[in-house]
PAZAPA-4460 file (N, C-alpha, C; in steps of 0.05 Angstrom, whole numbers, plus 32768, in hexadecimal, padded with zeros to 4 digits):
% residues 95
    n_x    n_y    n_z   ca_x   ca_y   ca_z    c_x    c_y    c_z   seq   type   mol
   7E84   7C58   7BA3   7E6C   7C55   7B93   7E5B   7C6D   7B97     1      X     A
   7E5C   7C7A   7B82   7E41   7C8A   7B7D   7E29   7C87   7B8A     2      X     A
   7E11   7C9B   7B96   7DF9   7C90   7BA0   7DE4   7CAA   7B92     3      X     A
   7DE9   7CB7   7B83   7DDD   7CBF   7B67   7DCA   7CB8   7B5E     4      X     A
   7DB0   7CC1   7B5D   7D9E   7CB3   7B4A   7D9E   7CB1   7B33     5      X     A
   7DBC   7CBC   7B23   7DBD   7CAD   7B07   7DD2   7C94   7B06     6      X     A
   7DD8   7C8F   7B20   7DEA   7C78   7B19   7DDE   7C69   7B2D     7      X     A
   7DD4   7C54   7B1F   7DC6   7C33   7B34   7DCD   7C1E   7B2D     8      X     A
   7DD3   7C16   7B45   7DDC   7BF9   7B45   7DC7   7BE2   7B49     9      X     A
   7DC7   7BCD   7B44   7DBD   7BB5   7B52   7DCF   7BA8   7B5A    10      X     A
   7DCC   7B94   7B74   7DDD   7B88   7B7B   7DC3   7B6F   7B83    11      X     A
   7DD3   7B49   7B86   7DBA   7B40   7B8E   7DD3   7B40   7BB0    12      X     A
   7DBD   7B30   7BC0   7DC2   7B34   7BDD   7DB1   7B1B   7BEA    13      X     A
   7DC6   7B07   7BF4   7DB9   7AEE   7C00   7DB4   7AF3   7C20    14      X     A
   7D9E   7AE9   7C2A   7D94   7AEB   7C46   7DA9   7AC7   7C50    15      X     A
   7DB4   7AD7   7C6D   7DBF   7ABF   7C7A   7DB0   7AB7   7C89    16      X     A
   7DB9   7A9E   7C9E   7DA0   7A83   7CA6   7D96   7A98   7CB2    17      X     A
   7D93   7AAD   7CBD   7D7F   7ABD   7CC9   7D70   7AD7   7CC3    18      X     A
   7D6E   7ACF   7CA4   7D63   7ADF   7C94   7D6B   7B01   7C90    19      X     A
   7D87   7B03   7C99   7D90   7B1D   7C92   7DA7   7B1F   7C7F    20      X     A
   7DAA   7B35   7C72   7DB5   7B3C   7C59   7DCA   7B4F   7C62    21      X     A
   7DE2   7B4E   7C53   7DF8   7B6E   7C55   7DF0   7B77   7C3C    22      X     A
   7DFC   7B8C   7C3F   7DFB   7B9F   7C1F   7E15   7BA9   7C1A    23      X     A
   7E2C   7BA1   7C36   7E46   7BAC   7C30   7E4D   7BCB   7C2B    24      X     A
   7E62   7BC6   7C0F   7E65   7BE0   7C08   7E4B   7BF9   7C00    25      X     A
   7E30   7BE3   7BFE   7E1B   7BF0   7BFC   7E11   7C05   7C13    26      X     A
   7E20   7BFB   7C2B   7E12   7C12   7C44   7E26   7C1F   7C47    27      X     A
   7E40   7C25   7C3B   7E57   7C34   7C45   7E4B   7C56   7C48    28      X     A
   7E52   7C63   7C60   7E40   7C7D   7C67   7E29   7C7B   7C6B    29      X     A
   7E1C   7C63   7C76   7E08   7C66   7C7C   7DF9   7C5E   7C9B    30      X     A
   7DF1   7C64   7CA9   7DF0   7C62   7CB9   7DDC   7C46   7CC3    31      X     A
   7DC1   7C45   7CB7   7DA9   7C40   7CBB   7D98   7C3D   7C9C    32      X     A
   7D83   7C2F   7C9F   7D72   7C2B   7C83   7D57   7C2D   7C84    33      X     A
   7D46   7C36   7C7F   7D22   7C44   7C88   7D20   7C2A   7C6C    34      X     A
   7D08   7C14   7C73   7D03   7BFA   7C62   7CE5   7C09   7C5C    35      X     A
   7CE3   7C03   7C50   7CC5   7C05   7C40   7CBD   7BF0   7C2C    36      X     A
   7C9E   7BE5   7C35   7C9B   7BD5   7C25   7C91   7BDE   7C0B    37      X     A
   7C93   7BCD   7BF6   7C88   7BD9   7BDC   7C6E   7BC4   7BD7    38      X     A
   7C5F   7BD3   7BC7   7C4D   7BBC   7BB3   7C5E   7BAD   7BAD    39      X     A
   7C4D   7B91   7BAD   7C5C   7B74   7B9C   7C68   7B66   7BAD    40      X     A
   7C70   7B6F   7BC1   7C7F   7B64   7BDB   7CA3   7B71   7BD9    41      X     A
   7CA9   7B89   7BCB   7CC0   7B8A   7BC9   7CC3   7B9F   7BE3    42      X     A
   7CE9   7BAA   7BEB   7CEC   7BB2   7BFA   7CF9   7BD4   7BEA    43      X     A
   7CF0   7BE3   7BFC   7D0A   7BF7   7BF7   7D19   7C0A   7C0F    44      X     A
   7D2F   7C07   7C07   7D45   7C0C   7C24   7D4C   7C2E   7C19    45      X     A
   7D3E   7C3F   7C2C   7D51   7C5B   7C25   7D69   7C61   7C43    46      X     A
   7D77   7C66   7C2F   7D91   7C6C   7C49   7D8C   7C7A   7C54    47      X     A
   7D98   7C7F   7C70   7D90   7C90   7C7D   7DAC   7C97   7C98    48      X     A
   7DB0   7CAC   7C9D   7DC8   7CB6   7CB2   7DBC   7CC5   7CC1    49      X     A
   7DCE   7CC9   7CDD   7DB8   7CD0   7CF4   7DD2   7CE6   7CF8    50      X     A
   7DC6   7CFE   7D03   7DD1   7D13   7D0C   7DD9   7D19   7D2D    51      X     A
   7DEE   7D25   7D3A   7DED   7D27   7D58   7DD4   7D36   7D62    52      X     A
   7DCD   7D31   7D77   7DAE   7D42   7D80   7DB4   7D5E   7D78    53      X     A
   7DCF   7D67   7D85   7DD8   7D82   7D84   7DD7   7D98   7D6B    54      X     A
   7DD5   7D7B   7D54   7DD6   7D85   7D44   7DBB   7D8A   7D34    55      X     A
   7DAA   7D7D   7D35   7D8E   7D7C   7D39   7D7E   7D96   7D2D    56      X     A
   7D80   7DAC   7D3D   7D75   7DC9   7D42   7D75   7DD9   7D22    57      X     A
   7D93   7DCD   7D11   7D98   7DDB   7D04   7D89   7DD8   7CDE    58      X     A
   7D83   7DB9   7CE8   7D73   7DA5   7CDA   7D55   7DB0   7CD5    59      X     A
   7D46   7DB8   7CE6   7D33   7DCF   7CF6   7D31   7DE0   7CF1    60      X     A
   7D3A   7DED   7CE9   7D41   7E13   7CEB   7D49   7E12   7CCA    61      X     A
   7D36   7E19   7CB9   7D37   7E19   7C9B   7D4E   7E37   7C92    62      X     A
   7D52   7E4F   7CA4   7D51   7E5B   7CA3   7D77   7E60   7CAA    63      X     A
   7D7B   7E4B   7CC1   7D98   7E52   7CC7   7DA1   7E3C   7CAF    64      X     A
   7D94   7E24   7CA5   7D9B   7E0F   7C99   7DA3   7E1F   7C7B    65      X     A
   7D95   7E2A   7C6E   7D99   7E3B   7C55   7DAC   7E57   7C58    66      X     A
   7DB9   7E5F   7C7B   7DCD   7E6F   7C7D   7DE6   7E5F   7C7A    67      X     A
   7DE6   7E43   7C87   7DFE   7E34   7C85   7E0E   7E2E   7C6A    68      X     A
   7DEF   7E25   7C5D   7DED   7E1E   7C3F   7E03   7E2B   7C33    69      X     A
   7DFA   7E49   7C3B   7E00   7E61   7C23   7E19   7E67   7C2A    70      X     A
   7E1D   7E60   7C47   7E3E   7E65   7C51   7E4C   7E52   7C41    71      X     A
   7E44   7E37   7C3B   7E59   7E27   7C36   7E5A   7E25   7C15    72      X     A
   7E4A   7E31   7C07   7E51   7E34   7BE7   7E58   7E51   7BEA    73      X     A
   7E5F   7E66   7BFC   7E70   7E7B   7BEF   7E8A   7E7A   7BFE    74      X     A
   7E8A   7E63   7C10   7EA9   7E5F   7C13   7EAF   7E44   7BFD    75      X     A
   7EA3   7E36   7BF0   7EB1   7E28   7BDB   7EBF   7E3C   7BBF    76      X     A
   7EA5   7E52   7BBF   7EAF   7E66   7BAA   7EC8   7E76   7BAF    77      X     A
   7ECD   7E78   7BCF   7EE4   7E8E   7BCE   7ED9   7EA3   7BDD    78      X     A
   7EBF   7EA5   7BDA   7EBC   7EBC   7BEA   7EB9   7EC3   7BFE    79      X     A
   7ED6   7EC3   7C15   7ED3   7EC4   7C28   7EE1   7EE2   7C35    80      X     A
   7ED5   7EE6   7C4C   7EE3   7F00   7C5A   7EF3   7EFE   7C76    81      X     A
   7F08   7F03   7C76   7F0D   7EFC   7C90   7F02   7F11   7CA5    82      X     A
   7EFF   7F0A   7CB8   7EF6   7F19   7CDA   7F00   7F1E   7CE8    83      X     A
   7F1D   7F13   7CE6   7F2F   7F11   7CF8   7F36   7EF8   7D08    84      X     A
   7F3C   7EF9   7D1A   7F41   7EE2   7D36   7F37   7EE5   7D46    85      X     A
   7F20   7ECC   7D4E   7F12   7EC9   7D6E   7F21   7EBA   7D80    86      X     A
   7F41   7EBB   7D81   7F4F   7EAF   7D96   7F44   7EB7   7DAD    87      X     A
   7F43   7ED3   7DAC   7F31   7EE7   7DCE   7F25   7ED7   7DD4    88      X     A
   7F15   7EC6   7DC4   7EFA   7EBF   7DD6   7EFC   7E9D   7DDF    89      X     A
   7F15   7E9A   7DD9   7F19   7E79   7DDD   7F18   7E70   7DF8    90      X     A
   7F18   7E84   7E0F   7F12   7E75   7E25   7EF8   7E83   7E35    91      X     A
   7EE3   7E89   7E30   7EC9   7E93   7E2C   7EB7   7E79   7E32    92      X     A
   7EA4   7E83   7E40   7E92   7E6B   7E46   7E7A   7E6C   7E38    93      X     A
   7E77   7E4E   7E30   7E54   7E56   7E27   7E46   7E60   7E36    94      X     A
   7E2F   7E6D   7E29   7E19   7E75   7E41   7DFB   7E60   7E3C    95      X     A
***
């Protein structure tokens, strides 16, 4: 299923004796749901997925985030260069 804002679904969703609901195939990839109440008494659930801490920094950093970006639509285009091989450095320690 699509999660597109031109394609929406409704689905209805019964609360069990302890007032909680599934959404099923509705949360597939998702980790977690940020609830907000609306006017009127309605609810709205935005999905939400959590990242490793490690990975965190990069989320942060507007700057390496729009280098990654750009790496990964000019390797969808093809445009890539090779460098060679960093086998050398496969047993190298972090610092």
């Amino acid at each position: 299923m699509s999660r597109s804002s031109a394609s929406k679904k409704t689905v209805q969703v019964r609360p069990d004796s302890k007032g909680r609901i599934t959404l099923g195939k509705l949360a597939e990839g998702v980790s977690s749901f940020l609830v907000s109440e609306q006017p009127g008494g309605g609810f709205l659930l935005e999905p939400m997925v959590e990242i490793p801490a490690r990975e965190k920094w990069l989320f942060e950093n507007k700057r390496a985030l729009e280098s990654v970006k750009t790496g990964l639509a000019q390797s969808a285009k093809g445009e890539v260069r090779s460098r060679g091989a960093f086998a050398k450095f496969a047993d190298e320690k972090d610092e």
